[in-house]
C-alpha positions in Angstrom: 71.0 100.1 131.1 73.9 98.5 132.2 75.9 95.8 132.2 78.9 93.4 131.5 80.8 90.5 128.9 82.6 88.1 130.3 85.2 87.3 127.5 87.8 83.7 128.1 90.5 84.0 125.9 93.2 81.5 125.0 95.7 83.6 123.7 96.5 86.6 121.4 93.8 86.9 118.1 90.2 88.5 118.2 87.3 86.7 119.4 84.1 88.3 118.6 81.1 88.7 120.8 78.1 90.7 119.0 75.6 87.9 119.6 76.5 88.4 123.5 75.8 92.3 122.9 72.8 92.0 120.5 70.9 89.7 122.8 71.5 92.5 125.5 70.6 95.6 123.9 67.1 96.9 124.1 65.2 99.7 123.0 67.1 103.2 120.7 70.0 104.7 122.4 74.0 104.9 121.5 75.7 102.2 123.1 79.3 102.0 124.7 81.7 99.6 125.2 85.0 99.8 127.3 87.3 97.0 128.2 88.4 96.6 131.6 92.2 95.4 131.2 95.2 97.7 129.6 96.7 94.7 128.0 93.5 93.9 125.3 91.6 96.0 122.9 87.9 96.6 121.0 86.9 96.6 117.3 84.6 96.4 114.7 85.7 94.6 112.1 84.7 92.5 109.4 83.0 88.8 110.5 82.5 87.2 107.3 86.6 85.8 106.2 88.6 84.5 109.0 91.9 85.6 107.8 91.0 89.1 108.5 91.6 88.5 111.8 94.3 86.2 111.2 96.3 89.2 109.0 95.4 91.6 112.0 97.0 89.4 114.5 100.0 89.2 112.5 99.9 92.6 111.5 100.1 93.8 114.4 102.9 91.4 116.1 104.9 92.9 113.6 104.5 96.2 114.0 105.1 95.3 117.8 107.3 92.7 118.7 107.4 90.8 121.9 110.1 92.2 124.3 112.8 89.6 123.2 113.2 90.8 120.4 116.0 93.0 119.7 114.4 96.2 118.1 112.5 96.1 121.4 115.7 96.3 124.0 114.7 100.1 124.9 111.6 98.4 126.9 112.0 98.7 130.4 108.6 97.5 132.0 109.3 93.7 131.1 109.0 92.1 134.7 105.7 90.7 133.4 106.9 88.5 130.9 108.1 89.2 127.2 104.5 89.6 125.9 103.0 92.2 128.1 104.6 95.6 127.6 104.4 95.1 124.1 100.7 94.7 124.8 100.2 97.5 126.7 101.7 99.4 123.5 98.6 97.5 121.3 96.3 98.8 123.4 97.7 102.0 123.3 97.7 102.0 119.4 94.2 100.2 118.9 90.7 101.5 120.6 89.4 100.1 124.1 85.8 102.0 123.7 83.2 101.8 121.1 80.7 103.5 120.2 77.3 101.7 118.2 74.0 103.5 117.4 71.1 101.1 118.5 67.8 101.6 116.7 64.7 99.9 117.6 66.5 97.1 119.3 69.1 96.5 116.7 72.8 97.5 116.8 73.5 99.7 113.4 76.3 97.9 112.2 77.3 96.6 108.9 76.5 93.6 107.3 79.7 91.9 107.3 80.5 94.3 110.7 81.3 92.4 114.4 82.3 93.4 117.6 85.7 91.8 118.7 88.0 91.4 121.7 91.5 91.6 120.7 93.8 89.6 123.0 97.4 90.9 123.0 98.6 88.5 125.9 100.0 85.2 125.2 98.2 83.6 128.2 94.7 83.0 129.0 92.2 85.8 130.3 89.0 86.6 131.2 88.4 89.6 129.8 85.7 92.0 131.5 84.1 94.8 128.9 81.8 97.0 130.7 78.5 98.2 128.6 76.2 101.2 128.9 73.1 101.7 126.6 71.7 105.3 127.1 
């Protein structure tokens, strides 16, 4: 089986989508998820406190910058705006696959477990993130 999320975002944070997938997955089988775009990542990660993914957004724009900032001035693909190299190097840093067990029906993840887009790109997107259930 396969098929694919359509993911709007409206700027950089993580916007979860495991309803989308678990009203999509049938049967037993391992599941895979890739996202289509270099700029944006995948995760599992915890659905039950908000500022998880609030922390993880900031987190992370710590640890990379946008381009304008001056500890980033060794960048040299910046013609795409201030946010996008440093995106590039999220996605680089974070996973853009995942892997879930699916047992009769049912994704096997935790109880306080979601599956999440994270946007690195200040703009809007429409993400694409392919699926395969085999």
């Amino acid at each position: 089986m396969q098929t694919s999320f359509e993911i709007t975002t409206d700027g950089p944070g993580l916007y979860e989508f495991t309803r989308d997938v678990a009203g999509w997955v049938r049967g037993e089988g391992l599941l895979t998820l890739m996202i289509r775009h270099t700029s944006a990542s995948l995760l599992i990660q915890e659905n039950a406190d908000p500022g998880v993914r609030t922390d993880l957004r900031h987190f992370f724009d710590r640890l990379v910058p946008p381009a304008t900032d001056p500890s980033m001035a060794y960048l040299t693909h910046t013609y795409e705006g201030p946010d996008d190299m440093p995106a590039h190097i999220k996605a680089a840093l974070l996973p853009v696959s995942l892997q879930i067990p699916v047992r009769d029906g049912r994704m096997r993840l935790g109880t306080w477990q979601g599956i999440y887009l994270f946007e690195h790109r200040t703009a809007p997107h429409r993400r694409q993130v392919a699926a395969h259930l085999g």
